[in-house]
N, C-alpha and C positions, 0 to 999 in steps of 0.2 A: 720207877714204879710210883714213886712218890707226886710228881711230878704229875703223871697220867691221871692219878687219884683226885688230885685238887683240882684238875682242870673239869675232871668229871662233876665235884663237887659243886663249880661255880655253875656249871651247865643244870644242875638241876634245879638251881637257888633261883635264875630266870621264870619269870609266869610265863607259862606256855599259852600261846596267843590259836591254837587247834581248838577248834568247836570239841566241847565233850560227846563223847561217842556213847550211844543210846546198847544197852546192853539185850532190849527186846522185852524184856519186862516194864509192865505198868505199875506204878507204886500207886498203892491201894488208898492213901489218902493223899489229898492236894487243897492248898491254900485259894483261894479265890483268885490270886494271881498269876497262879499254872492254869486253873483250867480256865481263865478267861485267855491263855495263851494257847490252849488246846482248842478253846472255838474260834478264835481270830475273831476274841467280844472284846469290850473292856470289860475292866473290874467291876465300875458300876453298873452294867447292866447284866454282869452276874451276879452281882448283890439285886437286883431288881429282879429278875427273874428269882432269886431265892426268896427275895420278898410277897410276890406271885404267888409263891407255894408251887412254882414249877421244878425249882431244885431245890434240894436240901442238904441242911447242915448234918452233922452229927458228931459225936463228941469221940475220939478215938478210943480203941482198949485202954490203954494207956495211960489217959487222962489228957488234960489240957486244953488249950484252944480247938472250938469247933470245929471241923474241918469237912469237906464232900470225899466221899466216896469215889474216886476217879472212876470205874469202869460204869459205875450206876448213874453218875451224873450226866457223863457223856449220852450215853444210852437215855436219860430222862430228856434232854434238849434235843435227841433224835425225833424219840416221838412228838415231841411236842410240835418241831418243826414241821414232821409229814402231818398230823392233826390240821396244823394250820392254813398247808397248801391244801387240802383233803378240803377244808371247808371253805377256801374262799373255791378253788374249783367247783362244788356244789353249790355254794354261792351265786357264783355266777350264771351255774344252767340253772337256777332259779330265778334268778331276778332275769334274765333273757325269756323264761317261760312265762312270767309273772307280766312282763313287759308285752308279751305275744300277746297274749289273753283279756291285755289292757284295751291293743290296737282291736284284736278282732268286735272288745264287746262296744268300742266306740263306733266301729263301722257297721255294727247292727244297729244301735240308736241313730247314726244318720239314715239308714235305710230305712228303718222304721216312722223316723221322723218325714222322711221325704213321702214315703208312702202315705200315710198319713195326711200329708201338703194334697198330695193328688187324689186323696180318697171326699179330701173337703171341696177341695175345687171342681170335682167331677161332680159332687152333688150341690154346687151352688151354679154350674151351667158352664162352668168356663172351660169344660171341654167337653169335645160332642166326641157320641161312636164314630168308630173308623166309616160303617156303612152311612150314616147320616152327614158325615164330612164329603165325601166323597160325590155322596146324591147335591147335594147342594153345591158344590164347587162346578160339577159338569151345568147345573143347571146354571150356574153366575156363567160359563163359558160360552152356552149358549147364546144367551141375553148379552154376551159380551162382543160374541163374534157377529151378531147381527145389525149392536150399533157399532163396530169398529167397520163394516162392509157398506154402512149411508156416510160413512166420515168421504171418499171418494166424491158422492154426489152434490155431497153438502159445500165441500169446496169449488167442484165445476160452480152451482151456482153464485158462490160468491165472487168466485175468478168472473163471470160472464162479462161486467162492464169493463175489467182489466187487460183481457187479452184476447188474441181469434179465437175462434171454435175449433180449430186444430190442433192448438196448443193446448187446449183447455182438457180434450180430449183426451191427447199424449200424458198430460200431468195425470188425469183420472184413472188412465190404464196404469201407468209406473206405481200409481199411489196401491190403487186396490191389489196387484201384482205383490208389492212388498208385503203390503197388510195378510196375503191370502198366504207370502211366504213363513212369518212369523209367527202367525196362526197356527200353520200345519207345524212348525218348527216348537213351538211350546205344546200341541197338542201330544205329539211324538213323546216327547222328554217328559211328560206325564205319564202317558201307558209304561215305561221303560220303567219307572220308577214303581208304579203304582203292579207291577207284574211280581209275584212271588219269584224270590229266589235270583230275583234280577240285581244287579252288579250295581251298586250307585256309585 
């Protein structure tokens, strides 16, 4: 019996190396080094946060060194935490809205500005009505297709002392034929264009 007793004795005299076991209870006050162990902080930036006026100290019933409140403290750096996602997420759809309002009011002042450019230029001549473009382009085409149709004649004559009249011929018909094809070929690709609703 004796024997059992001391052995027993030596076995309790060993530190027991077993994490201590949590009883379920929160102990109502804690040193700055538990509850910077209960948010996974350090120390110092629970002292910084107490400095903040986010946590607080207080003095126990008891007397003694300062000490937090464990359940109120925790709960104080909860809210604080959702305050601060809370605001940088409003944050954010602000400065994205703020950002939106920037781009829209710049692409009003270009468009305004551009308008502007075209309001001066139409009144200083540098652009004509659609109808007044139009009247004067068919009329250059006219005047245009009349002397591109003597360019044919003009070369027979100048060809005359250079080659037979058969040859001269053949060149005049190939030449005016091309010219007459171009002509109808740009004439076309204007009505296409110039037609409402038509495909450019």
């Amino acid at each position: 019996m004796l024997q059992v007793a001391g052995t027993t004795k030596k076995a309790t005299q060993k530190k027991s190396t077993a994490p201590a076991v949590l009883t379920g209870t929160v102990p109502e006050w804690a040193n700055s080094t538990a509850i910077a162990q209960l948010l996974g902080k350090t120390t110092r930036r629970i002292q910084q946060l107490t400095q903040d006026g986010i946590l607080k100290t207080e003095v126990p019933p008891g007397g003694g060194a300062r000490k937090y409140r464990t359940c109120d403290t925790i709960q104080r750096y909860i809210d604080h935490v959702e305050r601060k996602a809370q605001e940088i997420g409003e944050g954010g759809r602000l400065a994205e809205l703020n950002l939106k309002k920037l781009e829209a009011e710049v692409a009003l002042k270009e468009s305004q500005g551009s308008l502007h450019r075209l309001k001066t230029a139409i009144e200083e001549g540098k652009y004509l009505p659609a109808e007044q473009a139009t009247e004067e382009l068919a009329e250059f085409m006219t005047a245009f297709q009349k002397f591109a149709m003597t360019i044919p004649a003009r070369m027979a004559g100048a060809m005359s002392g250079y080659a037979d009249a058969i040859t001269i011929r053949n060149a005049q018909k190939a030449i005016r034929k091309e010219l007459e094809t171009m002509l109808t070929a740009y004439v076309d690709a204007m009505q296409v264009e110039d037609t409402p609703g038509a495909e450019t």
